[in-house]
N, C-alpha and C positions, 0 to 999 in steps of 0.2 A: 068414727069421727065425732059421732053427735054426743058418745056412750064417753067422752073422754075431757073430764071436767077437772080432773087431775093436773094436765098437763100445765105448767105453769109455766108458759111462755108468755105470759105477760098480755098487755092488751095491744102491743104489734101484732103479735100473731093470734087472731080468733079460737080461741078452745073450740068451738062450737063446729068452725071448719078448719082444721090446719091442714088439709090437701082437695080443698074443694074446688071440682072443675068449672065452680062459675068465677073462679079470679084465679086462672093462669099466667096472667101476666104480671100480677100482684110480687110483689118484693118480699111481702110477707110469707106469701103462700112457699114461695122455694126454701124460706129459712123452717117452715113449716114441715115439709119434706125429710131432711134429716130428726126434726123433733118426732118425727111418726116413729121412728125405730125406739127413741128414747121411751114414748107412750105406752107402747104398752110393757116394757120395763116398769115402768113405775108404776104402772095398773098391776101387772103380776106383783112387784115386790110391796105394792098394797094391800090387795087380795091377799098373799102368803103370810104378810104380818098381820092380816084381821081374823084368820084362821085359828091359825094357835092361838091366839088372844079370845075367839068367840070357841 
């Protein structure tokens, strides 16, 4: 959560925590929850495009 600066959900939902159990009742934290599947999608097809590139 802390490693995922990628995620571009905006400043509703925190990069910093988008499934942090200190705000479970957060509104943000649940749209949060489906973007965690997205995260590390775009962390792998980051990493994978910085590969063949580096």
């Amino acid at each position: 959560g802390l490693a995922d600066p990628i995620k571009p959900t905006g400043p509703a939902a925190d990069p910093t925590d988008p499934a942090d159990p200190t705000d479970p009742g957060d509104p943000t934290e649940q749209q949060s929850r489906p973007t965690q599947q997205t995260r590390p999608t775009q962390t792998d097809t980051n990493s994978t495009t910085t590969t063949p590139t580096t």
